[in-house]
N, C-alpha and C positions, 0 to 999 in steps of 0.2 A: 454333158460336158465332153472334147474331145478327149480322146485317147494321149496321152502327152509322152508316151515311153521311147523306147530306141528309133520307130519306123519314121514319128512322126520327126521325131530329130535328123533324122538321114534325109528325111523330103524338104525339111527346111534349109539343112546345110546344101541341100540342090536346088535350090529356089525352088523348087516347085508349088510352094505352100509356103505363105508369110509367118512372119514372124506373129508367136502368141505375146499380146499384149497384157501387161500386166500391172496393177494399180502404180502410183508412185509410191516408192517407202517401203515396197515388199522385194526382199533381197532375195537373189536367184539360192533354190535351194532350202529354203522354206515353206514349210507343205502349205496348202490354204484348211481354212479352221472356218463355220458358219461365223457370221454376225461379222465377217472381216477383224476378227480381234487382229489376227496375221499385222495387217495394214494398219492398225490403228497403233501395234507395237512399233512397227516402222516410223513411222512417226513420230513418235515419242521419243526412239531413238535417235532420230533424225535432230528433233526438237534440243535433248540433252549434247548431241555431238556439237552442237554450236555454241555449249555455253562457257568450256573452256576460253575460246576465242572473246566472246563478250566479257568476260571477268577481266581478262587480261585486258582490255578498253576500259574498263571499268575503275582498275584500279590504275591505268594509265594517268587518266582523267583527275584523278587523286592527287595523281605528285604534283609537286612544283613549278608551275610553266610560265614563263615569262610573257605580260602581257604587251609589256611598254620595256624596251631595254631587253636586257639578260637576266637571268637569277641572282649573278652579282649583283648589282647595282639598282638594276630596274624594279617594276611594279608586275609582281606576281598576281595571280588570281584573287588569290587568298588575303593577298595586302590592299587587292582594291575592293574587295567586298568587306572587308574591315572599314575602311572608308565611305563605303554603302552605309552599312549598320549605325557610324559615328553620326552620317550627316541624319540621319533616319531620326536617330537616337534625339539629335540637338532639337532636330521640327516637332516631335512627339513633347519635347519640354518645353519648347516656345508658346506651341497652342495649349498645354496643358495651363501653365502660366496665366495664359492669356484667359482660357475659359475658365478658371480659379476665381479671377479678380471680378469677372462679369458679377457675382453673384457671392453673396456671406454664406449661402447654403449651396452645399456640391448639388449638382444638378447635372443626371444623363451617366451613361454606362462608363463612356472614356475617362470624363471629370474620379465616378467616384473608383475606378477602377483605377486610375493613376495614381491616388491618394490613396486606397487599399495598401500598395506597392509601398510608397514611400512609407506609409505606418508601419508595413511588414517589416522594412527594415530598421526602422529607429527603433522599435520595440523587439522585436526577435534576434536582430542581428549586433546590435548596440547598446542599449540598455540593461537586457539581461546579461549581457556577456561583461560589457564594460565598465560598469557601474556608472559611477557619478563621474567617471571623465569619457561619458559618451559624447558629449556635446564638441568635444574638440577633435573627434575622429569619426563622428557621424559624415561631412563631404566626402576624406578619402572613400568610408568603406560603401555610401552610395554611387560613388561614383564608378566602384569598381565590381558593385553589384549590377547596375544598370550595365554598363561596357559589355560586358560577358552575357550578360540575357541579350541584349539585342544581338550581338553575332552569334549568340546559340538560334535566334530564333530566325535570324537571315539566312541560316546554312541552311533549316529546314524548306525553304521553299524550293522548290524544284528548279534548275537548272545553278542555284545560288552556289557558292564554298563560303562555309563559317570560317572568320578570322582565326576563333581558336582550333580549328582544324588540322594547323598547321603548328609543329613545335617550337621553332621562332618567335610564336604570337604567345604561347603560352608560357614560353620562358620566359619572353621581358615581362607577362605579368605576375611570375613567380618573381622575377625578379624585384619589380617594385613592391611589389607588399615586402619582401625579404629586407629591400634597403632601408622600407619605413618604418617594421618596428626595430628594426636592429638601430635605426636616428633615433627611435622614442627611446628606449631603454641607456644610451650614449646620453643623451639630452638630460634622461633624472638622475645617472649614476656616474657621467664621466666615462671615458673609454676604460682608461682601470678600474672603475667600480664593477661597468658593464662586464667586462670582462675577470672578473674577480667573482661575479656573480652566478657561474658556472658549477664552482663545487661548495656546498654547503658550509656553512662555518663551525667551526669545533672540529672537523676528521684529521686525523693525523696526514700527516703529509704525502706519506706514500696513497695512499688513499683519495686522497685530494687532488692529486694529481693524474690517478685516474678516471674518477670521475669529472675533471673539470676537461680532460682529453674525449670521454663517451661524449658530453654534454654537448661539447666543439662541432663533433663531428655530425651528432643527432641535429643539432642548430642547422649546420648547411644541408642537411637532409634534408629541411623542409623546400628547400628550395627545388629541389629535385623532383618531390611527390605532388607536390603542386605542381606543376606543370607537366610531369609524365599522366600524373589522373587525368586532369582535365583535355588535353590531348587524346588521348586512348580512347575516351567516353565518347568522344564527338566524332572520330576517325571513325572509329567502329562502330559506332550506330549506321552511319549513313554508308558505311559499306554493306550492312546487313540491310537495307531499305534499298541500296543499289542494287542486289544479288534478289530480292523476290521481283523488281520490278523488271529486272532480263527475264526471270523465271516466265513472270507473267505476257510477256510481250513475244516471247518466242513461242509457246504455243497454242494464244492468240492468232499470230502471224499466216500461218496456213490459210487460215478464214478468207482474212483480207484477199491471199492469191487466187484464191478459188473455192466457190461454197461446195461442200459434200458436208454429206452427213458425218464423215469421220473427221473433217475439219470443224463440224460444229460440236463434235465431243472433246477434242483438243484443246479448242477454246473455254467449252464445261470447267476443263482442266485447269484454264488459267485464269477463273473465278475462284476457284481455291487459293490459286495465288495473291490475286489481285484483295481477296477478305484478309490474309493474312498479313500482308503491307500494310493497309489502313491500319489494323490493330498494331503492329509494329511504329505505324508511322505517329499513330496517339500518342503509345509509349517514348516515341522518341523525343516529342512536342514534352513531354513530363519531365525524363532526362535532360533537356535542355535546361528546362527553371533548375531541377534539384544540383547539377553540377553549377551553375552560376549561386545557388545559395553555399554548396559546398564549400566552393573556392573563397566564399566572401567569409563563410563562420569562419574556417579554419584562419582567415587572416585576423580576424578579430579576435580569435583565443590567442595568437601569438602576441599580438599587442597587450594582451591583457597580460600573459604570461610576464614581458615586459614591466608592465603597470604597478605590478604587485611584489616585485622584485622590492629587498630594503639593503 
């Protein structure tokens, strides 16, 4: 190995002797170490300096961008993969329909895997909750179980945005569940009964009036929690599957520009990443059904809560 100390620096700064050349990714002033570990740091280095910049794309990509029009008015990302999901959502019921009728016995994975679904919910989300006025609130809360699984499960495909993504999407549908048991409970009890129905009967007045003021306020809360959970769950998952697949792709990346042996350990590197995404991305695919059943029990205990009102 040359001699690298004051002479050869002076011979260099006099052309006399070229410049020593040295890997990419080893910063001057760093001693060298067998095995190149030196270089392989560099790298690594290098790999993590870019990931500020990518996050910041990353969660750019998130916000709200106009596809068709402006943010006022026009058709957002978010609104037109909503739109994706619905029409998806209609053909998935059309042929479900359709291969239903073919046949008095379910026949094949889709048939009995669509009928799974719809059993899961008459019976787990409707019957045990609802009692014996399942039958008249069985369409809403299918319909708003299906809604929400299919844009949970179009967000998950890659390059997609899930409608409830976005808080917009998740507040009108806080919203309509809000205005539907709040119609059911008006509809048995009268606006004054409904609302009379707040503080218990028998408490003295001062009393009554606090508790019918907590009761109030608890009431419009749900509207709130619904729609900030189901937001948050969706937001944040696919920000955490967006942050291991930059992980993975950056120090991938090197390979692609040039094979070395320390680019093929880099890339090593970003098989750890790339194992821990798929497990994230499983979990995510589970998250998606458990929030869409979430948001659908919790609307059916309010209806009930409603139901049972006297």
């Amino acid at each position: 190995m040359p001699y690298r100390g004051p002479v050869n620096a002076s011979l260099r700064k006099a052309g006399k002797i070229g410049p020593v050349r040295t890997p990419a990714g080893i910063r001057e002033g760093l001693p060298r170490s067998r095995g190149g570990e030196v270089w392989k740091e560099g790298r690594i280095v290098d790999a993590l300096s870019k990931l500020p910049d990518a996050m910041n794309e990353l969660l750019d990509g998130f916000m709200t961008h106009a596809v068709v029009g402006d943010t006022t008015v026009g058709l957002t990302q978010y609104i037109f993969w909503m739109f994706v999901a619905i029409a998806l959502l209609l053909v998935v019921m059309f042929v479900f329909k359709k291969k239903q009728a073919q046949s008095l016995v379910p026949q094949g994975f889709f048939v009995n895997g669509m009928e799974y679904l719809v059993e899961f919910t008459r019976d787990d989300m409707c019957k045990s909750i609802l009692g014996d006025t399942w039958k008249k609130h069985f369409p809403f809360i299918a319909a708003l179980f299906f809604f929400i699984l299919f844009n949970n499960i179009v967000g998950i495909i890659p390059g997609c945005h899930p409608g409830t993504g976005t808080i917009g999407v998740t507040a009108a549908l806080a919203l309509v569940s809000f205005i539907y048991f709040i119609a059911v409970g008006i509809k048995r009890m009268g606006v004054l009964g409904y609302l009379k129905s707040f503080a218990p009967k028998g408490l003295p007045l001062p009393m009554a009036i606090m508790v019918w003021v907590i009761e109030l306020f608890s009431t419009f809360l749900r509207l709130i929690t619904l729609a900030v959970r189901l937001f948050c769950n969706m937001f944040a998952g696919h920000v955490v599957m967006g942050t291991f697949a930059i992980l993975a792709s950056l120090f991938f990346e090197p390979l692609l520009q040039s094979f070395s042996a320390a680019a093929l350990g880099g890339a090593a590197v970003s098989v750890f990443w790339i194992l821990i995404l798929i497990v994230i991305y499983l979990v995510e695919i589970l998250v998606a059904v458990i929030q869409a059943y979430v948001f659908t029990l919790l609307s059916a205990v309010y209806i009930q809560l409603v139901e049972e009102e006297e």
